[in-house]
SERO-4910 file (N, C-alpha, C, O; in steps of 0.05 Angstrom, whole numbers):
BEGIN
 pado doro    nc1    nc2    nc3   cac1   cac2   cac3    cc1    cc2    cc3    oc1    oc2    oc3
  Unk    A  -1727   -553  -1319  -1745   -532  -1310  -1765   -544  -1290  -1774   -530  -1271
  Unk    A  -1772   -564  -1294  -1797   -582  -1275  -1784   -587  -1248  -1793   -586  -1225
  Unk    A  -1757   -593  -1257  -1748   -610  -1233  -1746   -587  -1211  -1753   -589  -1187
  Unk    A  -1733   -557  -1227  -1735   -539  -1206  -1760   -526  -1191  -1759   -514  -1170
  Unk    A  -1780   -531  -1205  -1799   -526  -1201  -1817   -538  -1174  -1832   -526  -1159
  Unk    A  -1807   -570  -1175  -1811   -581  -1163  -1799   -583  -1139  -1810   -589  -1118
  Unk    A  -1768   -577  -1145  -1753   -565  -1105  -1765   -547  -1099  -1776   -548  -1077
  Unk    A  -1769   -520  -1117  -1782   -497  -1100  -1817   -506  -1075  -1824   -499  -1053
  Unk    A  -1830   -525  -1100  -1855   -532  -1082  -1849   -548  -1057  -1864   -547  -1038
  Unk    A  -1830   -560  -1059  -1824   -582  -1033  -1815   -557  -1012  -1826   -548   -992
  Unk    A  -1791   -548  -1024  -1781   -534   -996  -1808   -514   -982  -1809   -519   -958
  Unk    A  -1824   -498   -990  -1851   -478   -999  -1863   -503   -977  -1863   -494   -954
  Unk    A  -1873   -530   -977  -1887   -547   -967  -1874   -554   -936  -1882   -562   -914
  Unk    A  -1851   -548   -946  -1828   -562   -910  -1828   -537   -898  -1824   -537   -874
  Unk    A  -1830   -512   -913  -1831   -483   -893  -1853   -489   -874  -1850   -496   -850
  Unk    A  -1879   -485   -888  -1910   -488   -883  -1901   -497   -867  -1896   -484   -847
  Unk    A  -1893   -532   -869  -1899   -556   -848  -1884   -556   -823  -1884   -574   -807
  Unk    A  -1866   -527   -823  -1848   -525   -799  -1855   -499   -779  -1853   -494   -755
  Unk    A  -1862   -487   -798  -1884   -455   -780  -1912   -467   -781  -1931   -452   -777
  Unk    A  -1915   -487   -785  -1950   -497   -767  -1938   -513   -743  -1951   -512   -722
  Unk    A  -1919   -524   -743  -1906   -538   -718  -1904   -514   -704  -1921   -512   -687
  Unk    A  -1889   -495   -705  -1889   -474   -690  -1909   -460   -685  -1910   -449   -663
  Unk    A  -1930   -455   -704  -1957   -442   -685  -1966   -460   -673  -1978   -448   -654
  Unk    A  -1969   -487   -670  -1976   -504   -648  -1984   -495   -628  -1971   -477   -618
  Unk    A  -2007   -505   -614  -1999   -504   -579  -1979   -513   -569  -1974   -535   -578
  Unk    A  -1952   -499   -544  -1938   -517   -536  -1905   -512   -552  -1883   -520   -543
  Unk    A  -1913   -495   -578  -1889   -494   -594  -1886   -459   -591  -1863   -452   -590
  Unk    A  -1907   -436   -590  -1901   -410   -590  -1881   -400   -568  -1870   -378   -571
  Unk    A  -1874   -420   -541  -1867   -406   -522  -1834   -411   -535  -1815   -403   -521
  Unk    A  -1831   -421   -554  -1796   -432   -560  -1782   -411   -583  -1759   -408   -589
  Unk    A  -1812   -395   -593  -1813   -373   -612  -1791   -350   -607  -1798   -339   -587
  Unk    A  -1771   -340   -616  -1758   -318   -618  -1751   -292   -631  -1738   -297   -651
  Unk    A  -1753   -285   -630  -1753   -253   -651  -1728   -259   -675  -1727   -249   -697
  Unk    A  -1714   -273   -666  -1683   -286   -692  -1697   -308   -707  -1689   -315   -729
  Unk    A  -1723   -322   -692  -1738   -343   -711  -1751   -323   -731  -1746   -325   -755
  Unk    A  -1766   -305   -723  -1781   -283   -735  -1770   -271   -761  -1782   -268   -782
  Unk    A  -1744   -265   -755  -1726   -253   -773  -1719   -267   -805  -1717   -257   -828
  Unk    A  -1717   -291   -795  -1716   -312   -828  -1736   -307   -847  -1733   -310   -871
  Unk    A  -1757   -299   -834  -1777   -290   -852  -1788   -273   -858  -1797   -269   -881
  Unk    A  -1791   -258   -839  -1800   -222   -834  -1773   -206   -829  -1766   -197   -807
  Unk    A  -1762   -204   -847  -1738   -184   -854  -1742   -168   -849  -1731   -159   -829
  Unk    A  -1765   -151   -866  -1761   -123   -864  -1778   -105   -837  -1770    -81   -837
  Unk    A  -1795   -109   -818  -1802   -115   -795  -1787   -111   -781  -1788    -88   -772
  Unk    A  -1767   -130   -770  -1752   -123   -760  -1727    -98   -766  -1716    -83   -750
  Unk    A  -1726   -101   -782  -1705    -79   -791  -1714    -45   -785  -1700    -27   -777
  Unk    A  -1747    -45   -794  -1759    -20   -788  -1758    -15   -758  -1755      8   -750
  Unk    A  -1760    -40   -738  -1761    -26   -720  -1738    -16   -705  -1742      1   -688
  Unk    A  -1710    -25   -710  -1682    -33   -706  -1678     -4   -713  -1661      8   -699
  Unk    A  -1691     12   -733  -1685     41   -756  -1708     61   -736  -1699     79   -723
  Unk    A  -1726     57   -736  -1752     78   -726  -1772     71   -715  -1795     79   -718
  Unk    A  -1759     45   -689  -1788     28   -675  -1787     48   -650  -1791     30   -634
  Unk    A  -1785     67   -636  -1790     81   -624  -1787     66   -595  -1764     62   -587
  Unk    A  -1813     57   -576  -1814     48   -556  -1815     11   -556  -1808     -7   -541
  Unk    A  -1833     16   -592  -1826    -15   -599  -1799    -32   -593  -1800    -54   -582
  Unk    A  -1777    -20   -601  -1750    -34   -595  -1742    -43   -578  -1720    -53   -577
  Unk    A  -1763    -44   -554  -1761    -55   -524  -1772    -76   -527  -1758    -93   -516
  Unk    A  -1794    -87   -536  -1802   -108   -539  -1799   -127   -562  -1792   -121   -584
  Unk    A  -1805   -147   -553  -1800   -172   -572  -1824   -179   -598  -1847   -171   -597
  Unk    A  -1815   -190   -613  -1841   -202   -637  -1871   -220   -620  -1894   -220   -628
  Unk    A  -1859   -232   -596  -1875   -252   -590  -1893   -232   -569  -1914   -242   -560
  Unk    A  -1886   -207   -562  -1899   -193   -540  -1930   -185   -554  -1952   -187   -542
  Unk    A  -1926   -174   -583  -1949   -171   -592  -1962   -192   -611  -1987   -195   -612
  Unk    A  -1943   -207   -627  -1955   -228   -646  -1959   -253   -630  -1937   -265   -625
  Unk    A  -1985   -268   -617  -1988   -288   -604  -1989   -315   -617  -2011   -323   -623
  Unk    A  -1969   -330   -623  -1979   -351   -644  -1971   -346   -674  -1959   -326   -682
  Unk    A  -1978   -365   -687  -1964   -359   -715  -1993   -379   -740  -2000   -402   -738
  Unk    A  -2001   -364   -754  -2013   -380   -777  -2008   -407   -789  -1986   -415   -798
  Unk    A  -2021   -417   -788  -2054   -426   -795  -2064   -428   -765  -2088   -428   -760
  Unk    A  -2044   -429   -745  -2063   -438   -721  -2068   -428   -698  -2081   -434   -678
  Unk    A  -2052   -404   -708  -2068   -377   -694  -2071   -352   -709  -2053   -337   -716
  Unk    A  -2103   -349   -711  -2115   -339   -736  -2114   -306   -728  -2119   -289   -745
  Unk    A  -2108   -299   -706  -2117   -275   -689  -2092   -264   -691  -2095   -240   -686
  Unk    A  -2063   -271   -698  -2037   -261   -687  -2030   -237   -692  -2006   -231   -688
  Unk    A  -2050   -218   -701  -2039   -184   -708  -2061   -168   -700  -2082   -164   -711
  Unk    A  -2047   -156   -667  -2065   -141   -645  -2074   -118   -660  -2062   -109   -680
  Unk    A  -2098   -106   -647  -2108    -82   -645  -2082    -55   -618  -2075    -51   -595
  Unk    A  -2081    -49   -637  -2064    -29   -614  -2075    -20   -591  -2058    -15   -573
  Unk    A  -2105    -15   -584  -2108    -15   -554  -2104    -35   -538  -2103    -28   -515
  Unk    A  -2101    -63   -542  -2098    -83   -528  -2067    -76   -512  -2060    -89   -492
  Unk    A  -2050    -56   -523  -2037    -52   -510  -2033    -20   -499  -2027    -15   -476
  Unk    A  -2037     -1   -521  -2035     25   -505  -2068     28   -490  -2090     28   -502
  Unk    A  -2065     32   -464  -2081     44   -444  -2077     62   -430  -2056     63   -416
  Unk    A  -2104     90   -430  -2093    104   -396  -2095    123   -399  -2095    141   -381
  Unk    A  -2098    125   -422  -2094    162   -443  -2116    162   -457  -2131    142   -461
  Unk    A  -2120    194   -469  -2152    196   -469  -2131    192   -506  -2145    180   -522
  Unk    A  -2114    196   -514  -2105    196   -545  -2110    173   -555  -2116    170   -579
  Unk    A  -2109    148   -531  -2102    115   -539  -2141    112   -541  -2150     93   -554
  Unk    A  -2154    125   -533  -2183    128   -544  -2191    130   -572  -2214    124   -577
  Unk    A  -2177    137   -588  -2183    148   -610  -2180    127   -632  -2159    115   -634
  Unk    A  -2199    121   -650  -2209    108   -666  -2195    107   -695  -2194    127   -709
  Unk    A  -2188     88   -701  -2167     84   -721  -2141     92   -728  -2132    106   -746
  Unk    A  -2128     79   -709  -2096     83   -696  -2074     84   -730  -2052     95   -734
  Unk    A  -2088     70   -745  -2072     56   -769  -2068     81   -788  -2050     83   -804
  Unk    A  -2093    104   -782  -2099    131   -802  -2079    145   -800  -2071    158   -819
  Unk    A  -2065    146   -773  -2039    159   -775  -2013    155   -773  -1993    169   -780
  Unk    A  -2015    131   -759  -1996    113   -747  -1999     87   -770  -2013     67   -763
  Unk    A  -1985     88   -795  -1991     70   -815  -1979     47   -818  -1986     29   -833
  Unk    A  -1958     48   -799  -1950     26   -792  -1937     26   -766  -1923     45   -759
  Unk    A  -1944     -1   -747  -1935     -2   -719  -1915    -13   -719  -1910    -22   -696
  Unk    A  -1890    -21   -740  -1866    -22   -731  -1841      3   -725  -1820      3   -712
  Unk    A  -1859     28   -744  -1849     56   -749  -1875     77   -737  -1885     95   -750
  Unk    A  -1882     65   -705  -1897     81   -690  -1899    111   -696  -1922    118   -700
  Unk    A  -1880    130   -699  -1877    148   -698  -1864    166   -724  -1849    186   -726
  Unk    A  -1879    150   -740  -1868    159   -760  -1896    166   -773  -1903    151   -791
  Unk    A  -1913    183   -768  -1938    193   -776  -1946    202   -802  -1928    209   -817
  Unk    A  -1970    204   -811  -1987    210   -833  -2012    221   -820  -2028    214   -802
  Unk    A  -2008    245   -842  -2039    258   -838  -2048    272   -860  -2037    284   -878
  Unk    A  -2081    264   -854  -2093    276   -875  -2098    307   -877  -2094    317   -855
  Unk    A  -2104    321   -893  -2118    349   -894  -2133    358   -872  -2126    378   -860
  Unk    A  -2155    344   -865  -2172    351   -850  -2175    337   -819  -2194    322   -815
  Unk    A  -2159    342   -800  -2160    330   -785  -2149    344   -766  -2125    351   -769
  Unk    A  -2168    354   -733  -2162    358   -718  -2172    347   -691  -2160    352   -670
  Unk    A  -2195    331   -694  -2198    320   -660  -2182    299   -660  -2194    286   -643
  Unk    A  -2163    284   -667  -2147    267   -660  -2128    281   -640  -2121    272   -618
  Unk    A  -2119    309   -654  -2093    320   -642  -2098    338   -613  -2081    347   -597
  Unk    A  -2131    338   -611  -2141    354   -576  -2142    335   -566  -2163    333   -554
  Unk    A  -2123    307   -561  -2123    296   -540  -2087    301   -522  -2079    296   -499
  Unk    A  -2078    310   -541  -2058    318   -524  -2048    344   -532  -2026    350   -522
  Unk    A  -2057    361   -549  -2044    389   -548  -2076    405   -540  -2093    411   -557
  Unk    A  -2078    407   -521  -2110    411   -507  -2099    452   -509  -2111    470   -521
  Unk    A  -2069    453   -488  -2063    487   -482  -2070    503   -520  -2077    526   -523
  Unk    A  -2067    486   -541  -2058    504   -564  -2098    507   -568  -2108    529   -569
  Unk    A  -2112    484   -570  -2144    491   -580  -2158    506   -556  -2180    515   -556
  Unk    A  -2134    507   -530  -2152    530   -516  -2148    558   -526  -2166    574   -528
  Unk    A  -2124    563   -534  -2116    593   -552  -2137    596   -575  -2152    615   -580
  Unk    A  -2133    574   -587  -2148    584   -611  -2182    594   -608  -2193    612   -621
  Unk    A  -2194    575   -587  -2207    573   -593  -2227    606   -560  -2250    612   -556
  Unk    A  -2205    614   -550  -2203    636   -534  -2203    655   -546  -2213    674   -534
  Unk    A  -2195    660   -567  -2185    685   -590  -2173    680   -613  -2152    672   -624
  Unk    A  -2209    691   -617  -2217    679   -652  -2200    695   -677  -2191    718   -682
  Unk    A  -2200    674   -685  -2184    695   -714  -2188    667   -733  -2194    644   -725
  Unk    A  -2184    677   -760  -2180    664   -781  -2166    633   -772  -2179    613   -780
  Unk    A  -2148    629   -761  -2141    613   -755  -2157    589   -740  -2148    567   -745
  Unk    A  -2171    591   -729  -2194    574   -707  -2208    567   -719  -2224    551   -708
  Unk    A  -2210    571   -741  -2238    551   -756  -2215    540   -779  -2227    535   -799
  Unk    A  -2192    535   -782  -2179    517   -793  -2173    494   -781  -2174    493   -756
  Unk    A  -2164    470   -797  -2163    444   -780  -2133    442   -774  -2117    456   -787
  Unk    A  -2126    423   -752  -2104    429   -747  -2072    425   -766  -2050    434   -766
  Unk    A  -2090    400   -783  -2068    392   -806  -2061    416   -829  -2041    420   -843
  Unk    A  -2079    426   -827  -2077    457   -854  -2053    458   -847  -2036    448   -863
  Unk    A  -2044    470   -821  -2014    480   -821  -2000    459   -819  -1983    454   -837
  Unk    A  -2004    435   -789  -1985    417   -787  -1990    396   -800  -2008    380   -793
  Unk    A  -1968    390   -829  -1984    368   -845  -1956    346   -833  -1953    323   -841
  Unk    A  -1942    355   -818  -1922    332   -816  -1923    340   -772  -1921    359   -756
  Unk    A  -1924    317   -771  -1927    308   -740  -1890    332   -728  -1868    334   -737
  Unk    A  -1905    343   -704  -1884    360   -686  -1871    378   -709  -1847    383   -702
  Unk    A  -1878    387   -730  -1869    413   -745  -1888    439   -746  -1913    440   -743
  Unk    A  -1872    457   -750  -1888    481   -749  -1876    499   -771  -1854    510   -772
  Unk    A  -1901    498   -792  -1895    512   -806  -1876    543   -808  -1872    551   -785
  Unk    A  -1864    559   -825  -1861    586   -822  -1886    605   -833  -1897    606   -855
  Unk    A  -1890    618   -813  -1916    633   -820  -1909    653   -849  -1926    670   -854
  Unk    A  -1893    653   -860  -1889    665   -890  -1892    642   -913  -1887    643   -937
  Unk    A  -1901    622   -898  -1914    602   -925  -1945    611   -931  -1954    607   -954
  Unk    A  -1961    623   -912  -1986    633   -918  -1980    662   -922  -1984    672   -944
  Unk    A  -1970    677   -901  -1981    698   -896  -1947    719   -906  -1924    714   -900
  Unk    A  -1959    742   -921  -1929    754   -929  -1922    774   -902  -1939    784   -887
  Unk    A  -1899    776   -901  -1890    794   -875  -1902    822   -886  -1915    829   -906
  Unk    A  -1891    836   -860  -1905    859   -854  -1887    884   -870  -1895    908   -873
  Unk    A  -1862    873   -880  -1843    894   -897  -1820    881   -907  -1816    862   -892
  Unk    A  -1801    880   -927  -1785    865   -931  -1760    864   -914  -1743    846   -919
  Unk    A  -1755    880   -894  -1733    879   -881  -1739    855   -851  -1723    849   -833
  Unk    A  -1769    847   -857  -1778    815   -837  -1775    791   -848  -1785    788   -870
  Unk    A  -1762    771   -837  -1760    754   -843  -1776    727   -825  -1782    733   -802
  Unk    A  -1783    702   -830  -1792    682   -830  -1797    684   -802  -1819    685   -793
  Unk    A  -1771    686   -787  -1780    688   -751  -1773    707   -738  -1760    708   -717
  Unk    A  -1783    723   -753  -1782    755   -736  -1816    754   -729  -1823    767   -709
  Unk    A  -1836    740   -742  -1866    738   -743  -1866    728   -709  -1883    737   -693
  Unk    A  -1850    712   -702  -1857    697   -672  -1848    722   -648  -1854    722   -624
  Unk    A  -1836    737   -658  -1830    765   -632  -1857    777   -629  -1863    784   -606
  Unk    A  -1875    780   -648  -1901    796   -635  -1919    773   -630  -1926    767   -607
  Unk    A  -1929    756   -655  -1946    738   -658  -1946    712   -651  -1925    703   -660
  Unk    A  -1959    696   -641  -1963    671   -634  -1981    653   -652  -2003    664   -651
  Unk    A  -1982    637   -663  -1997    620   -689  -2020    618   -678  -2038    619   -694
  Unk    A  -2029    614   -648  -2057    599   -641  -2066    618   -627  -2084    611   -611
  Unk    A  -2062    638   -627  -2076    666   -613  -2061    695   -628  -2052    715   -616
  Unk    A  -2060    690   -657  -2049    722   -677  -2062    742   -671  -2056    760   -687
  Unk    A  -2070    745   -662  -2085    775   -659  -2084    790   -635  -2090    814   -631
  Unk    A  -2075    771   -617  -2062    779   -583  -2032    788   -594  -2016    769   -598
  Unk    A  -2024    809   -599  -1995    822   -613  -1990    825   -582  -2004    839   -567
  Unk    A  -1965    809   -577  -1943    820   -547  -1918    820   -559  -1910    808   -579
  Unk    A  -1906    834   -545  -1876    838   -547  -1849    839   -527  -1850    847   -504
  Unk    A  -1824    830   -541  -1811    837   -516  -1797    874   -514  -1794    888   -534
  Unk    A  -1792    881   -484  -1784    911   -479  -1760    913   -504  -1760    929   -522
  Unk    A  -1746    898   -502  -1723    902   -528  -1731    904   -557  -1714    905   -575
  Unk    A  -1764    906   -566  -1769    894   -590  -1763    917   -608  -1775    937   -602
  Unk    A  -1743    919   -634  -1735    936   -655  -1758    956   -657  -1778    943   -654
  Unk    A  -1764    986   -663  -1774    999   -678  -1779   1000   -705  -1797   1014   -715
  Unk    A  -1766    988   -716  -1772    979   -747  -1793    957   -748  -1806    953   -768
  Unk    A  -1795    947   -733  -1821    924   -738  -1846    936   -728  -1866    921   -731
  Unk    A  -1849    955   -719  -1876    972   -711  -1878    996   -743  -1898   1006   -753
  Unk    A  -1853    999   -751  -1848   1019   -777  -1871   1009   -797  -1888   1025   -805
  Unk    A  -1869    988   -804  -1879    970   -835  -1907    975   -827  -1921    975   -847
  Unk    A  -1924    980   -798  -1957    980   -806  -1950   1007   -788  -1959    996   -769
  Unk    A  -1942   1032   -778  -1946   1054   -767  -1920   1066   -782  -1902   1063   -764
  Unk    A  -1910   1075   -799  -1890   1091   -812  -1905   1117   -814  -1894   1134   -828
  Unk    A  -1925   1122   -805  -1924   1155   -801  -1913   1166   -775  -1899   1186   -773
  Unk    A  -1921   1147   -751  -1903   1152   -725  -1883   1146   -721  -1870   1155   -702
  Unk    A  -1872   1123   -741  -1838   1116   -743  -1824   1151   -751  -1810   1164   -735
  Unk    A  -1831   1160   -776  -1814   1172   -786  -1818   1198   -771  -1799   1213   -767
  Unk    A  -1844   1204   -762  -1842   1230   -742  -1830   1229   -721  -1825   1250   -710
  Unk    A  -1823   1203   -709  -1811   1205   -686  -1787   1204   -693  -1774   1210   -672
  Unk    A  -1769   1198   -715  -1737   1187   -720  -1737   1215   -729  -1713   1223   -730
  Unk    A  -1755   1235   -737  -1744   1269   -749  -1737   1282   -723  -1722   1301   -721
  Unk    A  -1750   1269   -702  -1763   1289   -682  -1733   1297   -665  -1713   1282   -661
  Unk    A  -1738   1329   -658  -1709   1338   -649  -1722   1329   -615  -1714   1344   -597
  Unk    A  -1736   1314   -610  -1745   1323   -573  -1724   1287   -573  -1712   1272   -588
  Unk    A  -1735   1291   -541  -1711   1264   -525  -1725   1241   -533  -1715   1219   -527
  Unk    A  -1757   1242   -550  -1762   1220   -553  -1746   1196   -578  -1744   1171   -581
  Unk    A  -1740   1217   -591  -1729   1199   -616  -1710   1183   -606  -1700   1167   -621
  Unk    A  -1702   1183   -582  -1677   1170   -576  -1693   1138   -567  -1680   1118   -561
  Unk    A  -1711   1139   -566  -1736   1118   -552  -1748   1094   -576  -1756   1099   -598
  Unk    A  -1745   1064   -559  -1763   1049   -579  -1781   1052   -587  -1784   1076   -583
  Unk    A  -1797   1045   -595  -1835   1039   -598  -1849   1023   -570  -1871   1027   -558
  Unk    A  -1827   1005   -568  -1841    986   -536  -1829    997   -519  -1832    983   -499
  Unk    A  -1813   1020   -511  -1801   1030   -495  -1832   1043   -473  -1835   1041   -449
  Unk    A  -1851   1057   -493  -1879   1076   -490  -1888   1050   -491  -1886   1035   -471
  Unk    A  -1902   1040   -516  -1916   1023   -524  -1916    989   -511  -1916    971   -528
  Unk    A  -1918    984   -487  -1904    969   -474  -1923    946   -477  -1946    946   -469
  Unk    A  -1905    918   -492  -1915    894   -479  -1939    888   -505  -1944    868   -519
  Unk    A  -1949    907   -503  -1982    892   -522  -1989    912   -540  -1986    935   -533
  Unk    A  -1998    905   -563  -2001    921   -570  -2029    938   -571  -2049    928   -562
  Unk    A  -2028    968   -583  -2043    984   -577  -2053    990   -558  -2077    994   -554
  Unk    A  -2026    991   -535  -2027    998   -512  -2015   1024   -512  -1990   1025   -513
  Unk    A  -2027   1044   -510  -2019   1081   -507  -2023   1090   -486  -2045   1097   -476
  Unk    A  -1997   1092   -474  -1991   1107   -448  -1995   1134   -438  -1989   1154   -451
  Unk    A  -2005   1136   -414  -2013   1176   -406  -1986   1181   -409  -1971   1162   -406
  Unk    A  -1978   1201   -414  -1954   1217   -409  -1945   1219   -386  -1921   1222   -382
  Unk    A  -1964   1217   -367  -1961   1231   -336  -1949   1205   -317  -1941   1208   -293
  Unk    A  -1948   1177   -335  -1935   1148   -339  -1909   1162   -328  -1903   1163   -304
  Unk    A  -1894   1172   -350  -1868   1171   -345  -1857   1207   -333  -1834   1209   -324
  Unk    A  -1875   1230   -333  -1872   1247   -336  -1878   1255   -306  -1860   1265   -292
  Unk    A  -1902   1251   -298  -1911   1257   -270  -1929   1283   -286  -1938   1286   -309
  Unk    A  -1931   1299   -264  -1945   1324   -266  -1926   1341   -265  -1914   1349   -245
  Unk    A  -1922   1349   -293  -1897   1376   -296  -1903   1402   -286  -1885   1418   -280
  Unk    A  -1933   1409   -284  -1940   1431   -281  -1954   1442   -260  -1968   1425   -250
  Unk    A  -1956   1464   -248  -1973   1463   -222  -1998   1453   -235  -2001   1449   -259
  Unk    A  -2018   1450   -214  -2046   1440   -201  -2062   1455   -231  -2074   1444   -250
  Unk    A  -2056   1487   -226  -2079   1499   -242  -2072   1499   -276  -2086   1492   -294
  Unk    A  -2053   1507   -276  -2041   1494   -306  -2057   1461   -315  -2066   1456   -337
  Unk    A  -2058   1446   -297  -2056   1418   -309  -2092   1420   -305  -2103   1402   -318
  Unk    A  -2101   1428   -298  -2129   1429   -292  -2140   1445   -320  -2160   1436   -332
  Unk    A  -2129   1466   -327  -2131   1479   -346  -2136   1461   -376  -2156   1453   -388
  Unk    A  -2108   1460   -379  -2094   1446   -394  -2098   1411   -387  -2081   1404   -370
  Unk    A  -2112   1394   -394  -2107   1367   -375  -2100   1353   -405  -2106   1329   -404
  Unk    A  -2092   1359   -426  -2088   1345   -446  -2063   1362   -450  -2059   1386   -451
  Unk    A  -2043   1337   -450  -2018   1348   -460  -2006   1356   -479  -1986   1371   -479
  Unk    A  -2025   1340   -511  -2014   1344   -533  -2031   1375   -541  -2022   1386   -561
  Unk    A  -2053   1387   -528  -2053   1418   -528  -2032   1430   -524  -2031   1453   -535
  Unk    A  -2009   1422   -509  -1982   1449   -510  -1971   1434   -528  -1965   1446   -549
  Unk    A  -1968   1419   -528  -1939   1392   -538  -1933   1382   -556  -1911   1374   -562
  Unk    A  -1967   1377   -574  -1969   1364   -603  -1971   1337   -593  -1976   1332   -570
  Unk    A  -1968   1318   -612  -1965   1294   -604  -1933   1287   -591  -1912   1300   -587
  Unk    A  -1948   1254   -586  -1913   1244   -570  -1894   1236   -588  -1874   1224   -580
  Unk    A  -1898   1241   -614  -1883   1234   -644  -1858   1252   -647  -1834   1247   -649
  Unk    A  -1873   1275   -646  -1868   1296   -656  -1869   1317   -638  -1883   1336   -645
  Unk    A  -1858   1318   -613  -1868   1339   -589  -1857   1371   -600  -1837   1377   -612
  Unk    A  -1877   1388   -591  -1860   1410   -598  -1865   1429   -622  -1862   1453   -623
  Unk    A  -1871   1416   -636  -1867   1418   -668  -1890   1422   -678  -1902   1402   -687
  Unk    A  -1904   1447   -681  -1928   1454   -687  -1923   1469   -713  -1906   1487   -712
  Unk    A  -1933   1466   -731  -1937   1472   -761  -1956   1500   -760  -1978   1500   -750
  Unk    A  -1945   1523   -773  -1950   1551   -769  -1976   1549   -799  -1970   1559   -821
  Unk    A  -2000   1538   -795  -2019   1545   -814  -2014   1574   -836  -2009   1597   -829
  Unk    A  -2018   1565   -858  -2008   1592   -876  -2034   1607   -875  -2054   1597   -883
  Unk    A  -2034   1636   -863  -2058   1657   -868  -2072   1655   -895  -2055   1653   -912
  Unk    A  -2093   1654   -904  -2097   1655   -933  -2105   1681   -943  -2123   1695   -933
  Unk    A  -2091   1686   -965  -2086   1707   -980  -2111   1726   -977  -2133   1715   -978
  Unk    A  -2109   1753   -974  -2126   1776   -972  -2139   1783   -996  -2126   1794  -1014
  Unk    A  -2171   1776  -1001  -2178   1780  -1025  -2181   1811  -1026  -2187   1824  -1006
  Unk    A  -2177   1821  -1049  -2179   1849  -1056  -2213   1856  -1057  -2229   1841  -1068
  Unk    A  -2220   1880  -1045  -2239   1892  -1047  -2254   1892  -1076  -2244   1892  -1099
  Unk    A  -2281   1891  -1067  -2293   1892  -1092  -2304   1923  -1105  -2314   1941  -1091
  Unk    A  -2301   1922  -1130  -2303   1953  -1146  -2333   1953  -1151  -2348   1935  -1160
  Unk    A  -2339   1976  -1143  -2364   1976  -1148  -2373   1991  -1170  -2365   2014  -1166
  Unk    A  -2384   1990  -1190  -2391   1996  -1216  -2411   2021  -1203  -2423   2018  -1182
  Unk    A  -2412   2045  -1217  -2435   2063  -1217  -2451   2063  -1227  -2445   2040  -1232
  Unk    A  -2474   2067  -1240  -2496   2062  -1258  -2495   2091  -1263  -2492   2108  -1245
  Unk    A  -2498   2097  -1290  -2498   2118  -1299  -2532   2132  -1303  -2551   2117  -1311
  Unk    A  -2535   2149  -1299  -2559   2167  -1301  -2568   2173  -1326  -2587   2187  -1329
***
């Protein structure tokens, strides 16, 4: 047991005494990334799997020297990324937890000025048109680097016949409350928050029922079109002067036409008048 004890310390002593020859002055420039490898296995292997831009360079590009006799050999990452207002940002290691798997990120809960150095267009949305969203940090939603949540992990759709990315045809995550749409967008997805004008218009015997919701409703929402949009001036001069509201002949644009005959209310019978007797 001693004796083995005793190879392990010798060889342990001839390692040392052969990587201090090699951090030497005079000995680093003979250094190779396959010298590296005998000892830092797994290092290399991470970067070989998920070194990103790392895999272009060598061990010796960033490690200068080798211990005991060069005490400095594990850079600060700006010594090499410059130029960018991101490579500014103060504690590279918080998200970037390790620099052989650059890009393989961590983030905490609360954390958004790291990420306004390069998604600047998304904190101008948010922060252009306010909603609930803008005073959250940016990790709430993105807790994993370049993913995007489905907005039905917070928020429930608008009816059950929507699903996960039907939410991105009106809404946008960093400006929700600016609702646009495309000219093709379904009538049933305007149904689930306006089903009183869905179903009056799908009864309706006029040419509108044959019509989307964004067909009128074009592009943005709670955008309500004149009639005279698509209609022109149906009527002479004095008529429309008269008349300058269309749904006075017409009813609404739901339901054109279709005016509901109020029931007269019942004729109360005369009242009897009692005589007073003498």
């Amino acid at each position: 047991m001693k004796r083995n004890e005793c190879i392990r310390m010798m060889l342990f002593l001839l390692t040392y005494a052969i990587l201090s020859l090699y951090s030497a002055s005079g000995w680093t420039a003979e250094l190779s990334s396959s010298d590296c490898v005998k000892c830092h296995a797994a290092q290399p292997a991470q970067i070989d799997a998920q070194g990103a831009r790392h895999k272009t360079i060598t061990c010796q590009d960033c490690h200068a020297g080798h211990r005991p006799a060069s005490k400095n050999n594990i850079p600060v990452c700006s010594q090499y990324h410059q130029g960018k207002p991101h490579f500014e940002t103060k504690g590279c290691l918080t998200c970037h937890t390790n620099p052989h798997t650059p890009l393989v990120i961590t983030f905490s809960s609360t954390l958004t000025e790291p990420c306004l150095t390069c998604h600047t267009p998304q904190i101008k949305q948010l922060r252009e048109n306010k909603s609930k969203h803008s005073a959250l940090y940016c990790t709430t939603c993105h807790s994993v680097h370049r993913q995007a949540p489905e907005c039905t992990k917070c928020h429930k759709p608008h009816s059950s016949d929507m699903a996960a990315a039907d939410c991105k045809k009106c809404h946008k995550a960093h400006m929700p409350k600016v609702v646009t749409y495309a000219s093709d967008t379904g009538s049933i997805y305007c149904a689930a928050c306006h089903s009183k004008a869905y179903n009056l218009l799908k009864e309706s015997k006029a040419k509108h029922a044959s019509l989307t919701c964004a067909t009128c409703h074009q592009e943005k929402h709670k955008m309500v079109p004149k009639c005279q949009d698509c209609h022109g001036e149906k009527h002479p001069a004095g008529i429309m002067a008269k008349f300058p509201r269309c749904g006075d002949c017409h009813n609404i644009a739901h339901d054109l036409n279709n005016w509901k005959t109020a029931s007269a209310p019942a004729a109360q019978a005369p009242k009897v008048t009692k005589k007073k007797r003498k």
